[in-house]
N, C-alpha and C positions, 0 to 999 in steps of 0.2 A: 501230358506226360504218359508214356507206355503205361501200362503196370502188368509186369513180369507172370507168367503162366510159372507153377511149381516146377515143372521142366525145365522150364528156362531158366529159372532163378538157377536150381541145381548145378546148368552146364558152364552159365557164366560166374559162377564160384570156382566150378572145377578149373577152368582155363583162368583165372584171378590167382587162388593159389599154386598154381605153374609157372605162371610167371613173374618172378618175384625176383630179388636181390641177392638171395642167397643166407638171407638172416632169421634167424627165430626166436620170437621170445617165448619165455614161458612163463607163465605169469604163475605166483601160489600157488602149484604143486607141492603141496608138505604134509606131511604128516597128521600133524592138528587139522586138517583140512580132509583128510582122507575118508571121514563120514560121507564127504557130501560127493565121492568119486562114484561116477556108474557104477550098476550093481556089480560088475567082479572089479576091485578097486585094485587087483595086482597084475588083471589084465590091462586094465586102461593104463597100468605104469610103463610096461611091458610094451604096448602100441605104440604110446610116447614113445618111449624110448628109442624104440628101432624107426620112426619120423624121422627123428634128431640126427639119424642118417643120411640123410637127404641136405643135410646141411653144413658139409665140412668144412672144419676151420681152414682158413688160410691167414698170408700176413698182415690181411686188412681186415675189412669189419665183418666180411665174414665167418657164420657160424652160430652154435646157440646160446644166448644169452641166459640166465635165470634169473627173474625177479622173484627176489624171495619178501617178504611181511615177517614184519622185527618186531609184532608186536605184542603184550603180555609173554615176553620172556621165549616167545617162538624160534626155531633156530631152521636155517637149511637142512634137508630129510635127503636131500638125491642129488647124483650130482647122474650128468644128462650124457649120454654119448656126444661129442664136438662140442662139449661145454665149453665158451669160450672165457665167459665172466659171469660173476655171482656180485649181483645189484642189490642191493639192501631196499626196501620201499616200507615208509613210514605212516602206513593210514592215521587216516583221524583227524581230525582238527578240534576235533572238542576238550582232547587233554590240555591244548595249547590255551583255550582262552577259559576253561571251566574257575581256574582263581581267580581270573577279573571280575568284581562285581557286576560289571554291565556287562558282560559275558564277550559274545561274538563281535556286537560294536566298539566296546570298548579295546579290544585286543587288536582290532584293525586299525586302530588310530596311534597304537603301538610298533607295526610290524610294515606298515607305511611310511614312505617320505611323504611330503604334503602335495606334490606332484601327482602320486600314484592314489593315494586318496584321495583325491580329488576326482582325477579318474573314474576309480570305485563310487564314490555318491554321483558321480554325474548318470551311474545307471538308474539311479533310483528305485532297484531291486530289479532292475527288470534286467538282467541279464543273458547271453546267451552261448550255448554250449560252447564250450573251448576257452570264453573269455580270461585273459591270464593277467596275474598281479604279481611286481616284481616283488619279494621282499626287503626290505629297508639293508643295507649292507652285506647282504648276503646272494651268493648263488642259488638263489632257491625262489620259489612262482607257489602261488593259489590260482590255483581254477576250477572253475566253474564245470560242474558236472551236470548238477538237475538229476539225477536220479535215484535211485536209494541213499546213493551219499552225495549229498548235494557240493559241499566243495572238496577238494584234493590239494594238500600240501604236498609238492613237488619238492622233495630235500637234493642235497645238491650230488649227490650219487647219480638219480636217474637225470638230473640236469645234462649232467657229463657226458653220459650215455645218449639222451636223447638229440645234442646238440653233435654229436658225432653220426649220426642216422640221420640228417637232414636228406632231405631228397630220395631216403631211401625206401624201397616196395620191402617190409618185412611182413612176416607170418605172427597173427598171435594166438596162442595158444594158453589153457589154463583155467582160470575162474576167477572166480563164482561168475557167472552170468548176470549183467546187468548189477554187477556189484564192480567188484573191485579191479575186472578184466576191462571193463566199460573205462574204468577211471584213466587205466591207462591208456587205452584205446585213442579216447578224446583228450589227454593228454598230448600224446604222439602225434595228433594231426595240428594241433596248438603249437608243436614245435616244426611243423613241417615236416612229419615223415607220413608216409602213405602206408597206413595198417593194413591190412586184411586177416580175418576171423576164417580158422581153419575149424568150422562147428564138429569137426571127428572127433578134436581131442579137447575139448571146452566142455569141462560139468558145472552143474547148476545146483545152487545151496535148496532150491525147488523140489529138485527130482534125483537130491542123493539116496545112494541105499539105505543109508541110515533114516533118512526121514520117509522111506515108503513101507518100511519093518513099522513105522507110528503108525 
């Protein structure tokens, strides 16, 4: 396998994000989040924002999407130039199984048909990135992340959404790095859409202003 000189990596991102679909997401851009934006947080709104140009609605799935986080009472902060829709996304899964006594095992033996559980123990914990679990009667998947947050409840808003982007080249944009942009990342390729990371406008809960003021 090659492996990429900085130069190269650089040109074939630049030619990656050119040629796309026409769709963009943007992942937790909000408010409560706004600590962890590069150091001038109303410039990097302001960059977004005029991107979001580049991406005009039309009658189909073109255009920019918002995935907003609903969660501890958070609300949407911005709405985007060629905002097409505002996605609600429910991190977490620990609220979901923290009353069952046996915690995470026991809640999966809940939220599974015996089919798809089955499934699930046949990995024996060894699972791998994207792997996805139907939930029992509902429009809604677990998957497997593996990294700061190891699984991702998929509620059936981004369901919707992501089964409408099958096959499609979109842009993602947003954060946290290796958090919760990751999840949907490897989400999106789980349902068959082909991501690509536009790193201009992606901060990091790492290297926000707020935590380089610590």
């Amino acid at each position: 396998m090659k492996i990429l000189t900085l130069s190269e990596f650089i040109v074939n991102e630049s030619i990656s994000i050119i040629d796309h679909d026409g769709i963009l997401l943007i992942v937790d851009v909000q408010s409560n989040f706004k600590k962890y934006f590069p150091t001038d947080p109303n410039g990097f709104l302001k960059k977004l924002d005029k991107y979001c140009l580049e991406f005009p609605s039309d009658n189909g799935l073109k255009g920019v999407y918002q995935i907003w986080d609903s969660n501890s009472g958070s609300k949407p902060s911005y709405k985007f130039k060629n905002q097409k829709d505002l996605v609600e996304k429910k991190f977490g899964v620990k609220k979901f199984y923290s009353k069952y006594k046996g915690g995470f095992k026991e809640w999966i033996t809940h939220i599974f048909d015996e089919k798809t559980l089955q499934k699930f123990n046949d990995k024996k914990n060894k699972f791998k990135e994207g792997d996805a679990f139907k939930i029992k009667d509902k429009n809604e998947f677990l998957i497997y992340i593996g990294n700061n947050h190891k699984w991702f409840y998929v509620n059936e808003e981004l369901v919707d959404l992501f089964k409408k982007l099958n096959r499609k080249k979109v842009i993602v944009v947003g954060g946290a790095e290796s958090e919760c942009i990751e999840d949907v990342y490897i989400t999106l390729k789980s349902f068959n859409v082909n991501p690509v990371y536009n790193h201009q406008y992606i901060y990091s809960a790492e290297t926000g202003n707020y935590l380089k003021k610590k």
